[in-house]
C-alpha positions, 0 to 999 in steps of 0.5 A: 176833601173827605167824602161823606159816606153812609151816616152823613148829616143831613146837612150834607148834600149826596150829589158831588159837582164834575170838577174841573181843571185846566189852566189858571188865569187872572184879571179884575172885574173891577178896581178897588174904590176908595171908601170912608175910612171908617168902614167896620171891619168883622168886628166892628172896629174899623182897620188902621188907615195903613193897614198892618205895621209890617214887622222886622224887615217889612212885610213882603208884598207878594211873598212866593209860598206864602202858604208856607209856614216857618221862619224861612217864609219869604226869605230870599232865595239863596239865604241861609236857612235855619230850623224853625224849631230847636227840635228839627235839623237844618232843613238843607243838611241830610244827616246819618241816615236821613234823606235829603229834604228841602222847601219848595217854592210856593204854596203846600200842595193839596192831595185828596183835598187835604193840604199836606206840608213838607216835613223835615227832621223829627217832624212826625207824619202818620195817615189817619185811615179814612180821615184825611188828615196828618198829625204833626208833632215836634220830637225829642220834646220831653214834654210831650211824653205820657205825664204831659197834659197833651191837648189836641188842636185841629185846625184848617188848611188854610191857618195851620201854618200860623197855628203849628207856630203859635203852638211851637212857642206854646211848647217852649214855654212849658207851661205848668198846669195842675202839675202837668207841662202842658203840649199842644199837638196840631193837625191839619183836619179839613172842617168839613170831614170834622163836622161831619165826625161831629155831628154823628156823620162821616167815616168810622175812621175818622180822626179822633175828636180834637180838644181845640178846633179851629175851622175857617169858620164860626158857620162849621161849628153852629152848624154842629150845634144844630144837628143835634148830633153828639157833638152838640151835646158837649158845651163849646167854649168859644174864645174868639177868632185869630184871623178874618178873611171876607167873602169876595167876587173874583175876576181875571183882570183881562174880562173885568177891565172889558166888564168895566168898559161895558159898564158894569158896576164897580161894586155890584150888589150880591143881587147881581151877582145871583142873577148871573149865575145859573147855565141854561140857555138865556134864550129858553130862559127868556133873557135873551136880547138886549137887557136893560141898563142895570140888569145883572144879567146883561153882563157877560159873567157866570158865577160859581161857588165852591160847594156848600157842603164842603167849604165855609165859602160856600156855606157863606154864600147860602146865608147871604142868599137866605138873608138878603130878602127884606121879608121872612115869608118872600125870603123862602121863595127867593131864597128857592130860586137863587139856590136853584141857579147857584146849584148850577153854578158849583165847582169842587173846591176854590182851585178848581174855580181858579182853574176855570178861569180863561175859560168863556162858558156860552160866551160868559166869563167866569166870576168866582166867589172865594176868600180874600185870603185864596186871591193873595194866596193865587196871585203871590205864585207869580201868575201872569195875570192876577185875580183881583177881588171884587167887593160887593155893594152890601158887604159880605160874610167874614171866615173868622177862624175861630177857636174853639175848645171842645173838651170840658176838662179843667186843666184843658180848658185852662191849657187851650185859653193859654194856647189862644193867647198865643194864638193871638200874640204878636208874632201870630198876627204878623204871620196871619198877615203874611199867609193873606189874611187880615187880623180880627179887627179887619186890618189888612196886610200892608201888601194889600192895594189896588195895584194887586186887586185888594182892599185894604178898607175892610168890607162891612160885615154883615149881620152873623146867622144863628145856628138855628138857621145855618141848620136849617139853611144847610138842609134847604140846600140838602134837599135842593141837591136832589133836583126836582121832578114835578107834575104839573096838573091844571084844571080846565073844567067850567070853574077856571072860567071864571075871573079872578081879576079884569080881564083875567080868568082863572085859567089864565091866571094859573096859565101865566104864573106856570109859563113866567116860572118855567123858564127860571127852572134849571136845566136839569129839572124834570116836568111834565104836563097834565090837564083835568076837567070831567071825561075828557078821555076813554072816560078819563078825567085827565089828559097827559100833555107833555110826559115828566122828562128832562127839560132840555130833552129833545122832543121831536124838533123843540126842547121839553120846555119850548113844548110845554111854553108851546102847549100852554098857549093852547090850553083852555077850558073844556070838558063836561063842565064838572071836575075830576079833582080826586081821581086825578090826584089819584092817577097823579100821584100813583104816577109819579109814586111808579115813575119815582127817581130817589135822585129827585124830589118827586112832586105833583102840583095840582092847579084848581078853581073849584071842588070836586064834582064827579059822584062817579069817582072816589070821595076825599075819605077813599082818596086819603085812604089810597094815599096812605095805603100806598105812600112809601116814605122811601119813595116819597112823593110830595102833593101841594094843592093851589086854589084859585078864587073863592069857592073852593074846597081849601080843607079838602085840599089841605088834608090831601096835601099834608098826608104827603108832607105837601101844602095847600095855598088858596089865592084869589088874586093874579099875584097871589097866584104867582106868589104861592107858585114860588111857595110851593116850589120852596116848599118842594125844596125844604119840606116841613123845615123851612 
């Protein structure tokens, strides 16, 4: 898959996940249960009962190179076999001069992440520099030479078999406009590399903007309507999708019987399967011991996503995170946490998911998260033990494979709108069923069954996600790819004494918020502890705990983050009885503004009961001017400031916070407390954009 290089949208994230390869396994978490037969589909209609009429000869049910594309795919081996167009010889004769080609058993291989075909005959291949893309094209057509109207078509790996067919037959007809024979040329073009193009981002050498784009998903386009780059500016014709695949859970069968014998749902919600992804040690998380029934994460599965910023599953992962909290302003917050733990759980690519299976991580079997279409598509290679999809309670998100028409000329358009017609013909249906996929409509091939791990009740679509928020969601998960780095600055001066709740100071308070919230941190955060109240020592308002390093660092005989759990427990009110609040937010934020690592989100948190109250120090107008003569937006670091009961100082606070793009949240409650500790964690995830 293409790398992003400098220029990239910043939608897409810089870090690149460890890939991972090894052996390829198969079982299903769970059987397919039946449900109503009326279940809409990802257009809302509902499928046949038996799925898609197979077509001439019947429609094979685990076709070896599915993948393939061609007339000869599924043909029995041994047959005859034929051209797939009048234009190319016959794949088993060698002519004059020509060297020896045949088709090989199983699905096309991919180099550098782009899927490549066999090519025979006048099938022409030229390597775009830097694109990772081939251009395919039929010889010896004379209506493809310079008086044709030529319309360039670039589709994804997945479908282009289906589309390089539909555009043959689009070719033979020969279809006249404005007095031109109009020809479709079709390339392979990983989604997200044309993206990238066309947001402005991505290689110089990139291939050249297609006329028709048809990515896995309508989720790559809105997200280049809302870059804002140039090719948002150009008006898209959409005319609909010519295939549909849903967004499933995938087991081996061997771990999802034992899952099932254990109890675990037969359709577990999207919730649950969020909960277990992540890999910090449950014990330092504090989920160890024995869960309660129904808790996801009692189950012994680790889920993974294919990246985000390279696949449309992933992609359509995040939106199912952003959408299913039931209210906006607890949805930042939520949708902050899970993207933490999914960010630990991402592989490259679907197959290297695959490839994972077989393999126990901390004792957890390894769930992935991929289209229906990759579960066909895997276990139609004969695999001893196939993967069987597992379809979530709520339903999911569909890759729709729309087509789309970049170009705004006439005859183009006209010849496009022509091409989709043959694009959901017949003949592309039948095919589009025998790659795996289901048709528009949510119809199954008629392969699909239980016996091999797949529905044929489609699964209900969720609601589609504008681009205003596919945007946005994107850049949230941009900005979580850093990492976070934070200082955490708790005032322990007479003020936090004081209850805010029965029972209940405000020390105790921010105390338990920050110990309940450390352990849902990941592993790979960077934390550190400081405490503040008036001379507490050298004449010094603040004391540093616990220094800004790795969670899981070795301190000694503990982990950073045991050591800081530990030194919470132990933390009380001290001092003179005034507070130090600006020249502790000084010291804090020269800290990290000298410690700064660009691989993170450099933030201080500051925890305080009351006002400043050291005359000796410097007053807000001389902490504003250090901070605007010191900030460094290519070293940024992000202060939110969080009041606890009454009597503080919430426009003091506010005016220091969002001199560094940062937020002040003021909460006179214990749960008001915890829910602006998970603000400004999201905060320090989507800055100004969420």
């Amino acid at each position: 898959m293409s790398e992003h290089d400098d220029g990239v949208p910043d939608w897409a994230p810089r870090r690149t996940p460890p890939g991972s390869g090894g052996p390829g396994g198969f079982g299903p978490f769970t059987r397919p249960s039946p449900g109503p037969s009326a279940r809409p589909g990802p257009g809302g209609a509902s499928p046949g009962p038996g799925g898609a009429s197979p077509g001439p000869g019947g429609v094979p049910s685990a076709p070896r190179g599915a993948a393939s594309d061609g007339a000869n795919a599924g043909r029995p081996p041994g047959g005859p076999v034929t051209p797939d167009h009048p234009a190319d010889p016959p794949r088993d004769a060698a002519g004059p001069g020509r060297a020896r080609s045949r088709r090989r058993a199983g699905p096309p291989r991919r180099f550098g992440g782009v899927l490549s075909v066999p090519l025979a005959g006048a099938v022409a291949l030229a390597l775009l520099a830097g694109a990772g893309v081939y251009w395919l094209a039929s010889g010896d057509d004379a209506c493809s030479g310079e008086d044709a109207l030529t319309i360039g078509v670039a589709a994804a790996p997945d479908i282009v078999p289906a589309v390089r067919k539909a555009a043959r037959r689009f070719n033979d007809a020969r279809h006249e406009i404005a007095g031109r024979c109009a020809h479709a040329r079709v390339r392979s073009a990983d989604p997200a590399a044309v993206a990238a193009s066309l947001s402005g981002g991505g290689s110089s050498g990139a291939a050249e903007r297609p006329d028709v784009w048809i990515p896995d998903s309508s989720l790559w386009t809105k997200l280049v309507q809302s870059s804002g780059g140039a090719g948002a500016a150009v008006g898209v014709t959409h005319l609909g999708g010519i295939a549909s695949t849903p967004i499933v859970a995938v087991m081996p069968a061997g771990p999802a019987a034992q899952l099932r014998a254990l109890g675990a749902p037969a359709h577990p919600s999207w919730k649950e399967l969020f909960a277990a992804a992540g890999r910090a040690d449950d014990a330092e998380r504090g989920t160890g011991g024995a869960p309660a029934a129904g808790d996801a994460q009692a189950w012994p599965f680790l889920l993974t996503l294919p990246d985000p910023g390279r696949t449309a599953t992933g992609m359509g992962v995040l939106m199912l995170a952003g959408a299913l909290p039931p209210h906006a302003q607890e949805g930042r917050a939520v949708f902050a946490g899970t993207a933490r733990a999914l960010r630990e759980s991402v592989a490259p690519s679907v197959e290297a998911q695959f490839a994972a299976f077989g393999r126990e991580a901390g004792g957890r079997y390894p769930v992935a998260v991929a289209p229906e279409q990759a579960v066909f598509a895997r276990n139609a290679q004969g695999r001893a033990e196939p993967a069987v999809a597992v379809y979530p309670a709520e339903g999911t998100v569909y890759l729709d494979h729309p087509v789309a028409v970049l170009s705004g000329e006439p005859a183009e358009l006209d010849a496009a709108r022509r091409l989709h017609r043959e694009l959901t013909s017949a003949a592309t249906r039948e095919h589009v069923l025998r790659l795996g996929f289901r048709a528009p409509d949510g119809t199954a091939p008629a392969a699909f069954s239980a016996g091999n791990g797949l529905a044929a009740e489609a699964p209900e679509a969720l609601p589609d996600v504008p681009a205003g928020e596919v945007g946005r969601t994107m850049r949230r998960w941009a900005q979580l790819a850093l990492g976070i780095r934070m200082l955490s600055v708790i005032d322990v001066s007479e003020s936090m004494n004081e209850h805010i709740a029965p029972g209940i100071t405000r020390l105790q308070a921010a105390l338990r918020t920050v110990r309940n919230g450390l352990p849902q941190l990941p592993a790979d955060t960077e934390a550190g502890q400081w405490v503040f109240s008036g001379e507490l020592e050298g004449g010094k308002d603040w004391r540093e705990l616990v220094s800004v390093g790795p969670l899981d660092e070795r301190l000694g005989s503990d982990t950073r983050r045991r050591l800081l759990l530990s030194t919470f427990s132990r933390t009380k009110v001290e001092g003179n009885g005034g507070a130090g609040l600006y020249g502790t937010t000084i010291a804090a934020f020269d800290h990290m503004r000298r410690t700064h690592k660009p691989e993170y989100i450099n933030t201080v948190l500051l925890w305080t009961g009351g006002r400043n109250d050291d005359r000796d120090g410097p007053s807000l107008e001389q902490t504003l001017d250090h901070i605007r003569r010191t900030y460094d937006p290519e070293r940024p670091v992000v202060v939110n400031m969080l009041g606890i009961g009454d009597g503080v100082d919430a426009g003091a606070l506010r005016r220091i916070a969002r001199l560094t793009n940062g937020e002040a949240y003021v909460a006179e409650t214990p749960d008001q407390v915890q829910a602006a500790f998970f603000k400004a964690l999201s905060q320090e995830v989507c800055g100004s954009d969420c």
